[in-house]
C-alpha positions as CSV (number, residue, x, y, z in Angstrom):
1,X,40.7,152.3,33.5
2,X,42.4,152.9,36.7
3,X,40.9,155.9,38.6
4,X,44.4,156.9,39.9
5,X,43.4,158.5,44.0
6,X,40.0,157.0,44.0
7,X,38.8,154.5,46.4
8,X,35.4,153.2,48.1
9,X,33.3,153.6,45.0
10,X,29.4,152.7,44.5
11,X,28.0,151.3,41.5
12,X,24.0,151.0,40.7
13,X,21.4,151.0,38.5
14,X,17.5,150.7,38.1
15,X,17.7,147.9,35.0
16,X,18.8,145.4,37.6
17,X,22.0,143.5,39.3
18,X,22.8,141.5,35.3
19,X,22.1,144.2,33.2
20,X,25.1,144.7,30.5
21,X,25.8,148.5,31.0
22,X,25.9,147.6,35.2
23,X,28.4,145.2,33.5
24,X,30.0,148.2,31.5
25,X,30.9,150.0,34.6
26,X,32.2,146.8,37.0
27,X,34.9,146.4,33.8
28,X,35.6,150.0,33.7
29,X,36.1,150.0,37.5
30,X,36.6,146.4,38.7
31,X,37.3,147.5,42.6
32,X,33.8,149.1,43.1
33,X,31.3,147.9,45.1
34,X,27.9,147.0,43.2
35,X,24.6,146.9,44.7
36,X,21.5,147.1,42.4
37,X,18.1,145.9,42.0
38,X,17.9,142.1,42.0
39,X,14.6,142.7,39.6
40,X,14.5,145.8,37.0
41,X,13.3,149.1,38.3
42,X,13.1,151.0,35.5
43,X,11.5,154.6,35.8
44,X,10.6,154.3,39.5
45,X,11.9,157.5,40.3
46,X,12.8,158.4,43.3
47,X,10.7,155.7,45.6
48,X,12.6,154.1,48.9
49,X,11.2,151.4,50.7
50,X,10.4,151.7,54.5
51,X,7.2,149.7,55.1
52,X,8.8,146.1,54.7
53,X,11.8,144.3,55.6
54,X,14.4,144.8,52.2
55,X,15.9,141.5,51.6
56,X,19.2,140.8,49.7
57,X,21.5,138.4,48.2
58,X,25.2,138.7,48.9
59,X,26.6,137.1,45.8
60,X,30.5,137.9,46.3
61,X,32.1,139.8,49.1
62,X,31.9,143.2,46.4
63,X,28.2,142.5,45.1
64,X,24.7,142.9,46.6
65,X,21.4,142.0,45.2
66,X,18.7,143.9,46.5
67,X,15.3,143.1,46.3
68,X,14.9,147.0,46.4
69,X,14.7,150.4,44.3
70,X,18.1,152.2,43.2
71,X,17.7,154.4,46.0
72,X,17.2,151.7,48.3
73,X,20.9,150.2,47.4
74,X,22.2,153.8,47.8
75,X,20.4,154.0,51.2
76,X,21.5,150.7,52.3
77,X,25.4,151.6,51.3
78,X,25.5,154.2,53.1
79,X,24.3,153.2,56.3
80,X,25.8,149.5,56.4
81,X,27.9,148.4,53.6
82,X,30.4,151.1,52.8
83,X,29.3,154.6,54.4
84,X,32.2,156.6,53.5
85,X,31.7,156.0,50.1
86,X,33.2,158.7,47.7
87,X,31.5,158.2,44.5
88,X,28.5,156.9,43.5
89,X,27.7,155.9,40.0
90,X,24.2,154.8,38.2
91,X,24.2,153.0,35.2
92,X,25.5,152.4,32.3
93,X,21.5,152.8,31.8
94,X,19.7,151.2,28.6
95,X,18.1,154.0,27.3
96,X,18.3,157.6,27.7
97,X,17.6,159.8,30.8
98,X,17.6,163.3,29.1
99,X,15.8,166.6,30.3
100,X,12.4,165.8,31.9
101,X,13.4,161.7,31.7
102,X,15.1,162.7,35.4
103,X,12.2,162.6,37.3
104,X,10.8,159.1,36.4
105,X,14.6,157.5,36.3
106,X,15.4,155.1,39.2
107,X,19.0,155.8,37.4
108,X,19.2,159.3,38.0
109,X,17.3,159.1,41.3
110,X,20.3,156.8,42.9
111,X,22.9,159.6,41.9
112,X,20.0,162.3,43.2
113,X,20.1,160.4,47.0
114,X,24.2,161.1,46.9
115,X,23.9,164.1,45.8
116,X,21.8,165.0,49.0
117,X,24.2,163.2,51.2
118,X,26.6,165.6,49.5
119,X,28.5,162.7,47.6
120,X,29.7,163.3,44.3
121,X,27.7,160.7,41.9
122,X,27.3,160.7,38.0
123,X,24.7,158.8,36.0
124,X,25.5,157.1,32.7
125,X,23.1,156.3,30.4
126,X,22.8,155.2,26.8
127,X,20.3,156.0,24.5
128,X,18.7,153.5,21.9
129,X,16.8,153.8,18.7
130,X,13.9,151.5,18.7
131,X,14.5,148.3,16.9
132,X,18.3,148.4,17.5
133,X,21.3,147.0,19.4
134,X,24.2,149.0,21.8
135,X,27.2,148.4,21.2
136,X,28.5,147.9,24.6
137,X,31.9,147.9,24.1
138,X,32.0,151.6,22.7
139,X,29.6,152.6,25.1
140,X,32.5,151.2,27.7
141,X,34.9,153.1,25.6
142,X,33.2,156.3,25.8
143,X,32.5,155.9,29.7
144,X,36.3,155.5,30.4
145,X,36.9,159.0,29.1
146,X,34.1,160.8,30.4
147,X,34.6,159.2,33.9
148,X,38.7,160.2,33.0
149,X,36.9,164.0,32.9
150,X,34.2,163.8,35.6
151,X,36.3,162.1,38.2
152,X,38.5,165.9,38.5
153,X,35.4,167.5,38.8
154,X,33.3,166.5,41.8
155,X,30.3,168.7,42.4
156,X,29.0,167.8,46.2
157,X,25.4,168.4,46.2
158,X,25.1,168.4,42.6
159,X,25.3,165.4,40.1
160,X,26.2,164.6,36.8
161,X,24.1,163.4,34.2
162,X,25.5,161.9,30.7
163,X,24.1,160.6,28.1
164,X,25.8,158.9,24.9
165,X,24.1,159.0,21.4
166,X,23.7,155.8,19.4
167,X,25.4,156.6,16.1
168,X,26.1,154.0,13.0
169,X,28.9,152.2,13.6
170,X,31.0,153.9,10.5
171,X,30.0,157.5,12.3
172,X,33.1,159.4,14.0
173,X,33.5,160.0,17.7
174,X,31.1,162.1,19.6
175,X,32.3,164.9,21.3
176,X,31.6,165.5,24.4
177,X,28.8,168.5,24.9
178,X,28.1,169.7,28.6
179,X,25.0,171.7,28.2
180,X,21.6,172.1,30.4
181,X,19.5,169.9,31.2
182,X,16.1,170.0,27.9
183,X,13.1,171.4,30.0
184,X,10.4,170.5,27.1
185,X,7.6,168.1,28.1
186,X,7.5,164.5,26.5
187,X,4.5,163.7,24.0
188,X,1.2,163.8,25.0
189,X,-0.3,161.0,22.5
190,X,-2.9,158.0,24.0
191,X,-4.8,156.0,21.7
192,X,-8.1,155.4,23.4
193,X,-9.2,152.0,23.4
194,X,-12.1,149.8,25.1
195,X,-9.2,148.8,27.9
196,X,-8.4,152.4,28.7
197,X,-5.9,154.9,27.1
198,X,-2.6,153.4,25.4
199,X,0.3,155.9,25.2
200,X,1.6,156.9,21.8
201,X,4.4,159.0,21.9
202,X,7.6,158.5,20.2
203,X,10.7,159.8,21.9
204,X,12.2,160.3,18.9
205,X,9.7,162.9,18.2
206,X,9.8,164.8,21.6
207,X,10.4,168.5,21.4
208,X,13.4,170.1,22.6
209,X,15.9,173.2,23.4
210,X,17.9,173.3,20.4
211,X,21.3,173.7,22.6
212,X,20.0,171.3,25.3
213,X,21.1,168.0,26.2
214,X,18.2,166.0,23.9
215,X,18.8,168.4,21.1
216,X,23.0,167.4,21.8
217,X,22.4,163.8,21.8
218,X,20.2,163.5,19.1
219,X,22.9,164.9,16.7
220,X,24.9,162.1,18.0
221,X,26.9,163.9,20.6
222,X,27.7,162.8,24.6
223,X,25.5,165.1,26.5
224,X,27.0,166.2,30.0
225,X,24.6,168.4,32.4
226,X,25.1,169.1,35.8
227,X,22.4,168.8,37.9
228,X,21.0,170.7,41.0
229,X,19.0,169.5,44.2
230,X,17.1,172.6,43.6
């Protein structure tokens, strides 16, 4: 894909520098800069470090390890390595980040931090049934034209969040769906056992808005909300 006009562009994640969907996006847009986790930071919100030195790993002159959060590399960008960055974009996340998933994602945090710099940003992420594989390559596929749509519609001081289904590799094409953001709460089942309580809720059974973004990519559609600071 060549994102015809658009220049100085930041890609992260929260699953770490050699995740495959980080790998997704540096194919889609091979003149971005990537700086990520050098370890996975999966669902660590919105944390920043600021009470020890953050030390990194500059493995090509486009691509920064950081032994930071997501919002750390944002943070870091920013301020050293490219601060007049014009998009920034989280992902291609392994696993969903839909309705009340925002607040725990170090995905959706990264494109949160842009958003209040008032830098367009969209995160990407893909859900996954238990027990299976993604299919990268049509989760690249599908990124390259929702990026095609998103890149027309920046939203300074908002964010996008997407989210593509996992469908059967005979299903059709999703459509693309933007809708609001699920506000239902995730399971509340523990297991108590003599180490403590052991969570037991399966996403696939969370409840949800029927014309919200989980209900949307649970019918195996892409699910596009944009999202407020508010």
């Amino acid at each position: 894909m060549t994102a015809v006009g658009l220049t100085n562009i930041l890609l992260t994640n929260d699953d770490g520098i050699d995740a495959p969907g980080l790998q997704v996006l540096a194919q889609v847009l091979p003149g971005a800069l990537v700086v990520a986790p050098q370890a996975q930071f999966s669902g660590c919100g919105h944390r920043i470090t600021t009470g020890r030195p953050i030390l990194f790993e500059q493995r090509t002159s486009h691509r920064y390890a950081v032994q930071g959060t997501p919002v750390d590399c944002v943070r870091l960008t920013l301020a050293h390595w490219q601060p007049d960055t014009a998009w920034v974009l989280a992902g291609v996340n392994q696993g969903a980040n839909l309705g009340v998933d925002v607040y725990q994602s170090g995905t959706v945090a990264a494109v949160r931090e842009a958003a209040l710099h008032r830098i367009p940003a969209i995160a990407l992420s893909q859900y996954q049934q238990r027990g299976t594989e993604i299919d990268w390559q049509r989760t690249q596929r599908w990124s390259e034209k929702v990026l095609q749509i998103l890149f027309q519609k920046p939203a300074p001081g908002c964010f996008w969040n997407v989210n593509f289904p996992h469908l059967e590799p005979t299903a059709p094409e999703p459509e693309l769906v933007f809708c609001p953001p699920c506000t239902q709460p995730l399971p509340m089942q523990y297991q108590a056992t003599p180490q403590g309580f052991v969570y037991q809720g399966v996403y696939q059974q969370r409840p949800y808005d029927p014309a919200a973004d989980v209900a949307v990519c649970f019918r195996g559609h892409i699910a596009i909300s944009q999202m407020g600071l508010g």
